[in-house]
N, C-alpha and C positions, 0 to 999 in steps of 0.2 A: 504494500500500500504506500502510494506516495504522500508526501507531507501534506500537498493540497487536497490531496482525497481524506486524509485524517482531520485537516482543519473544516472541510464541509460536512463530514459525518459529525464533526464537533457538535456545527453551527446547528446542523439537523437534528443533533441531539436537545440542544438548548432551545431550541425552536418548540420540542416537543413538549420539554419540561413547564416552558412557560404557558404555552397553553393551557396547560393542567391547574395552573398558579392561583394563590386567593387573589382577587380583587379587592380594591376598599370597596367598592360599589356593594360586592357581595358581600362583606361582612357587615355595610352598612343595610341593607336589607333584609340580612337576619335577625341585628339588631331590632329593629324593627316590630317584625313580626312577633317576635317573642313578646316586647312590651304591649302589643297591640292585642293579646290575647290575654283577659284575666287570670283563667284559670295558673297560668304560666306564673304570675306573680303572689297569687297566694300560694302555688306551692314552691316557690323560691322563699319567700317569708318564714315556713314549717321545714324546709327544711336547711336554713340555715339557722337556724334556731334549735332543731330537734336531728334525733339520728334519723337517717333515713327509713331505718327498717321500721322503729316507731310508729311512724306515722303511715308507712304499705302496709302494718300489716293490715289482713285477711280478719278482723272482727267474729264475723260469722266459723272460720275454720276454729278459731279460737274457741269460742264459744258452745261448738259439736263438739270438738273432741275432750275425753277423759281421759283417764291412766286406768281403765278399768277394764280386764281381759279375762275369757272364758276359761283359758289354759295359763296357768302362768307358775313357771318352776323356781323363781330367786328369791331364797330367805337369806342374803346374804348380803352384803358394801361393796361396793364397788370400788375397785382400785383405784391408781392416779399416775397416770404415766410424766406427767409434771412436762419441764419445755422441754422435752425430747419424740420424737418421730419411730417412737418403741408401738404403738398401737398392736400391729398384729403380731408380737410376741404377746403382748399381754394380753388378745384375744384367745390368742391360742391357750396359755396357762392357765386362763380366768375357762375355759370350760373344762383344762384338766382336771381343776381344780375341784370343780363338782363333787366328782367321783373320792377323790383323795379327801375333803373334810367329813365325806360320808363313813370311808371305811376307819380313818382314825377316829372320829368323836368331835371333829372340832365345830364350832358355830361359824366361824371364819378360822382361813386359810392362805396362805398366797405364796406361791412358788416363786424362788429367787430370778426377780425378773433381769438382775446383772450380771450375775450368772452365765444366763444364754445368750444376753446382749454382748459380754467381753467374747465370748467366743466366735458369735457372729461378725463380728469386728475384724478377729482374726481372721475367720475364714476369707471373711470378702477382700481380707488386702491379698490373700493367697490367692483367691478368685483375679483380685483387677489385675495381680506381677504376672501371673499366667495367659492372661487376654493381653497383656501386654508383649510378654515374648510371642505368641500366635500369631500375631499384628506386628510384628518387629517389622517386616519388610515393607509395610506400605508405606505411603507417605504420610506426616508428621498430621497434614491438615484433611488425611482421609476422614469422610462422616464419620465411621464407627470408631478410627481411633480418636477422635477428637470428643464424641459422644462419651467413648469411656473415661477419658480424660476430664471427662465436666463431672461425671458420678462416680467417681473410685471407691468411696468405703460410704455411701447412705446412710440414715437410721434404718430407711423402708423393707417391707419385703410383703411376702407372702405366705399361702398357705405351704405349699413346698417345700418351702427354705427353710420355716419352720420347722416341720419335720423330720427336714434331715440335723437339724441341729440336735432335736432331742432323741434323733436312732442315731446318731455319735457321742453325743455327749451327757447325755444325761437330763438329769432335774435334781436340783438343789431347792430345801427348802429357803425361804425368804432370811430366815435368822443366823443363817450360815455367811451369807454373804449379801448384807444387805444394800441397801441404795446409798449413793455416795454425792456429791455435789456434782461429777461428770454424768454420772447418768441419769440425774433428775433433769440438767440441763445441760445437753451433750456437744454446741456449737462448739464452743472455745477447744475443746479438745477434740472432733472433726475437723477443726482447722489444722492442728498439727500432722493430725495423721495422714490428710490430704496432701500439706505439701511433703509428708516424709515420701509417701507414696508415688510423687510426680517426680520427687528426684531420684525414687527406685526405676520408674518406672524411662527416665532422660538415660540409663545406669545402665538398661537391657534396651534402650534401641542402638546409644551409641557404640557397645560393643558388637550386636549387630550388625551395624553398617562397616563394622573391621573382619566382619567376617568370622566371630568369635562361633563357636558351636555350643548347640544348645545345654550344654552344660555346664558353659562358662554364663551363660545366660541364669540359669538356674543356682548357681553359685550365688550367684550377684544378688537371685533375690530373696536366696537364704539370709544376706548381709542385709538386707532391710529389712525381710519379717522378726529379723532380732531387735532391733530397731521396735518395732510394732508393739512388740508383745509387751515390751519394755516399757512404753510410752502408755499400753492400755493396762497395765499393773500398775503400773503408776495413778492412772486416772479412776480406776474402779475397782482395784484390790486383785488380789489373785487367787483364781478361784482353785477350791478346794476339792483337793484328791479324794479323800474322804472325810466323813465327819460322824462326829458321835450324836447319833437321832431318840431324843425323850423327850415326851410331853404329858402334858395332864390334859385329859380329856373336860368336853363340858358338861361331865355329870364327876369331874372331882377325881376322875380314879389316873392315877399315874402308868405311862405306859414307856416301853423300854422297847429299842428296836437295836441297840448296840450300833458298833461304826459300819457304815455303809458308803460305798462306791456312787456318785450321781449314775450311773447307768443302771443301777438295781433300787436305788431310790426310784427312779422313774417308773420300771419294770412291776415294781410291786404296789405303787399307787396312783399309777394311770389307768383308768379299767375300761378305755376303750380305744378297739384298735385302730389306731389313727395312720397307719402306716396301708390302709384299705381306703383312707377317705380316697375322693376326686375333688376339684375342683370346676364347678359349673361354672359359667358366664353365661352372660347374653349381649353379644355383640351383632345388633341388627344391621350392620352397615353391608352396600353390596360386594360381595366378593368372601364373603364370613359367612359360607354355608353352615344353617343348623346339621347337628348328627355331627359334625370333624370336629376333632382334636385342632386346637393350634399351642405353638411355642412361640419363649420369643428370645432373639440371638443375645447372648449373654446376657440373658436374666439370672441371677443365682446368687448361691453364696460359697455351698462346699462344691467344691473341683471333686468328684463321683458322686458327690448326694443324688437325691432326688433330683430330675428335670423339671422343672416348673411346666405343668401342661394343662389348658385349658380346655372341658368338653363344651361347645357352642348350643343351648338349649335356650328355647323360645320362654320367654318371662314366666310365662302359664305354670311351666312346668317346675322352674325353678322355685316359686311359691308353693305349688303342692306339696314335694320334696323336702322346703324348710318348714311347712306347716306339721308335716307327718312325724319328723324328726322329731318335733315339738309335742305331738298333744299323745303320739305311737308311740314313739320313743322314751319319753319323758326325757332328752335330751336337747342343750343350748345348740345355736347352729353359730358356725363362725361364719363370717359374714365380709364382705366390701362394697364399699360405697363411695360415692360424690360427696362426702360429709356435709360442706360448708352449703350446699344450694338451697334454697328456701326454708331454714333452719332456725325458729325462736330459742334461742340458746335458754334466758331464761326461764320460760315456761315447760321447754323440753320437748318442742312440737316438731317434726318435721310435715311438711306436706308439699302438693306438687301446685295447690296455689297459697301458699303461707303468706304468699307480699303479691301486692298489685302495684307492681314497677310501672308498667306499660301504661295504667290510668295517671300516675304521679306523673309520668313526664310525657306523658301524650304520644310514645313509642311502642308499635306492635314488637313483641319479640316474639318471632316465628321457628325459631330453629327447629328441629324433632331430635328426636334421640340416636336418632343414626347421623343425623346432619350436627348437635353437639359433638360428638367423637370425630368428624370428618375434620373440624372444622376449630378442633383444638380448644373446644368450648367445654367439654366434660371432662373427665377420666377417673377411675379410683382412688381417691386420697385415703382414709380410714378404713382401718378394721375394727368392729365390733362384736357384738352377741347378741341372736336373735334369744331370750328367754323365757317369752312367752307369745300367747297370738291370743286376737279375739277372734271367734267364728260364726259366721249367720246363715246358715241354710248354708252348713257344708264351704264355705268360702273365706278366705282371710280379710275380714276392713280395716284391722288396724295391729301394728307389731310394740311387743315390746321390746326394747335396746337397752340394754348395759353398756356402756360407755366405759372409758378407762381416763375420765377430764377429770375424776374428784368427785364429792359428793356437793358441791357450791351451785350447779349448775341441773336444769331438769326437775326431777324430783329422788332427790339425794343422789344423782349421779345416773339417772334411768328417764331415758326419754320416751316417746309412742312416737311410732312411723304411721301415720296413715296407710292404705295400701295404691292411695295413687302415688303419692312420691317414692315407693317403689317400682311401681311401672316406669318412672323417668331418672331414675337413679340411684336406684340398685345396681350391681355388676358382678358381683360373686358371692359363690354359697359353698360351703365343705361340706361333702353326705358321704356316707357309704355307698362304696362301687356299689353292697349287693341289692341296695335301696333301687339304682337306677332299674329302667325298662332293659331289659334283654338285647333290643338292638341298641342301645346306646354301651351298655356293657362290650358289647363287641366293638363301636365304634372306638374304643378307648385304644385299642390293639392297632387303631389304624394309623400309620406315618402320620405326626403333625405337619399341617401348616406352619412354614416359620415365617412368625414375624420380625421387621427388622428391631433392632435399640430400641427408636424414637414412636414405635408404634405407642397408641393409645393405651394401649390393653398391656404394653409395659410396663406400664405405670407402677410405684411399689407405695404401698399403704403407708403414710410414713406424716401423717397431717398432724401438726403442733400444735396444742391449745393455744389459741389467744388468752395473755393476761388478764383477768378480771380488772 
């Protein structure tokens, strides 16, 4: 291309931009109109005076709903995951949990949630140095290495990942190894880990690019998972090989289990096999056939665990499944969601018309739930506990959630989903394989779909309480 063919593509470019450009005219015209229409200025008046949500909400949703449910299994407090992006570990423990204050005696219970957290930590830097030597030969600003690059060690995860942390490692009770200032609030020591991680990770591409073999590679990032481990014992203690397990039960009587391995602590007061759950979703966008499995490219955390895989079922069914688990079962259901969308924090309401945005500012919002996901509008942020359901002629109208935000918020920590804000914002459920239909059981055997990183449905459950 010659100079002058560069300076008129220039021109032509700026030609283009400006066309596009604001105007005063046009900003004096919208001007305009806004102050020309009332409604626009009494709700500028409310809502710079008041919080938004305040004054949207939904009156009437407010006013139907109660906390009151047909089936309903939690005699027990809800946790607190505090400012940290722990949710689906503590989803996950908070329905072990169940089973375990049943068979020792206790009225509450809670399995050490740093515990599984320091180890998960661990695993995922071994996760990112490994996706990092795999990736060594591309280049620096490839999507995926740059993708892993921005998420090295998360709070987030899933059902999966959970799993495999506790078919390796165990469960410790809460009193062994309890919460520490980093894992109530785990930024400040994420930030270390990240940059130890990124200079592990500069450490195995530039011997790469020297041609080093993958074992000099593997070396390297033996020399920073010391680093890691070091850095996460420092921030949340170090977790316990074994420990001496006695308690007094809640009728007074003392009980004696002697020292115990976390892998046979788990073994003997988890009593359901979680190692059989699936993982449902409902992803209605096109190209996400119901019936297939899908994956997603370095999703995880243990390098052999479990693969993270999702079976694709229609909303319908995924309700039945968590309702049956619920009222057949007498068991909680782990759960993911949109947390934050239409959400009375104080009252504990979710629903799918909770706030009337669209009358407040005179803006149709049309997206659908397949066109949120396309469109970078939705995805999975939290994980929870379905604990109980209400039922009306055989059908779910309203859930109840266990939360892991404290007992400040809801009512003592336990919100109610309506069952339309699950139709718009729900996204995963853990059931037993033998729960599923026959042809869905078989579908599970079939190759996933993989999706890339940055898919939606990558998303890892990992949503931080806001401060009161």
């Amino acid at each position: 291309m010659t100079l002058e063919t560069t300076a008129r593509s220039s021109e032509a470019g700026n030609d283009s931009l400006a066309a596009g450009a604001l105007s005063v005219e046009h900003v004096a015209e919208l001007r305009n109109l806004f102050h020309a229409e009332p409604r626009n200025l009494l709700a500028q008046n409310a809502v710079t005076r008041a919080a938004i949500d305040d004054i949207a909400v939904n009156r009437e949703v407010v006013t139907s709903t109660d906390h009151t449910f047909s089936h309903l299994l939690d005699k027990w407090a809800v946790t607190d995951q505090k400012q940290s992006g722990r949710c689906w570990l503590f989803a996950g423990m908070n329905l072990f949990r169940v089973g375990a204050m049943e068979k020792m005696g206790f009225k509450d219970f809670e399995f050490s949630q740093t515990y599984l957290f320091f180890w998960d930590k661990f695993e995922r830097a071994n996760y990112f140095l490994e996706a990092m030597i795999e990736t060594s030969g591309r280049p620096i600003d490839d999507r995926v290495v740059a993708w892993l690059l921005d998420h090295p060690v998360d709070d987030g995860g899933q059902w999966n990942m959970f799993a495999s942390l506790v078919d390796k490692y165990g469960l410790a009770p809460k009193a062994v190894m309890p919460e520490t200032v980093s894992s109530e609030r785990t930024m400040p020591m994420n930030r270390h880990l990240t940059q130890r991680l990124r200079e592990g990770a500069r450490d195995i591409r530039d011997l790469a690019q020297q041609g080093a073999a993958v074992e000099a590679l593997r070396t390297a990032k033996t020399s920073t998972l010391e680093d890691i481990f070091r850095i996460l014992s420092i921030h949340l203690g170090t977790p316990p090989e074994q420990f001496d397990w006695q308690w007094t039960d809640q009728d007074g009587v003392f009980q004696r289990d002697g020292e115990l391995v976390p892998q046979a602590f788990a073994k003997k007061y988890v009593n359901i096999p979680f190692d059989d759950y699936v993982c449902l979703v409902n992803d209605p966008r096109p190209g996400s056939p119901y019936g297939r499995t899908f994956t997603v490219e370095y999703l995880g955390n243990v390098v052999g665990g479990e693969d993270v895989r999702y079976l694709n079922v229609e909303i319908d069914l995924m309700k039945e499944l968590a309702m049956n688990s619920i009222v057949d079962r007498g068991e909680p259901v782990w759960m993911g969601c949109d947390v934050g969308k239409m959400m009375e924090r104080g009252l504990g309401i979710w629903d799918a018309q909770m706030f009337d945005y669209g009358s407040l500012y005179g803006v149709e919002f049309g997206l659908n739930r397949a066109e949120r996901l396309r469109y970078h509008q939705t995805y999975m942020t939290h994980a929870m506990l379905f604990t109980g359901v209400d039922v009306v002629e055989g059908a779910a109208r309203r859930w109840r959630v266990e939360n892991s935000w404290g007992d400040k918020n809801g009512r003592k920590g336990f919100y109610v989903m309506n069952d339309s804000w699950f139709d718009e914002y729900m996204f995963e459920i853990a059931v037993r394989r033998a729960d599923l239909p026959t042809d869905l059981q078989n579908a599970l055997e079939l190759e996933p779909i993989v999706l890339p990183p940055w898919d939606p449905m990558g998303a890892l459950a990992q949503s931080i309480p806001l401060v009161d």
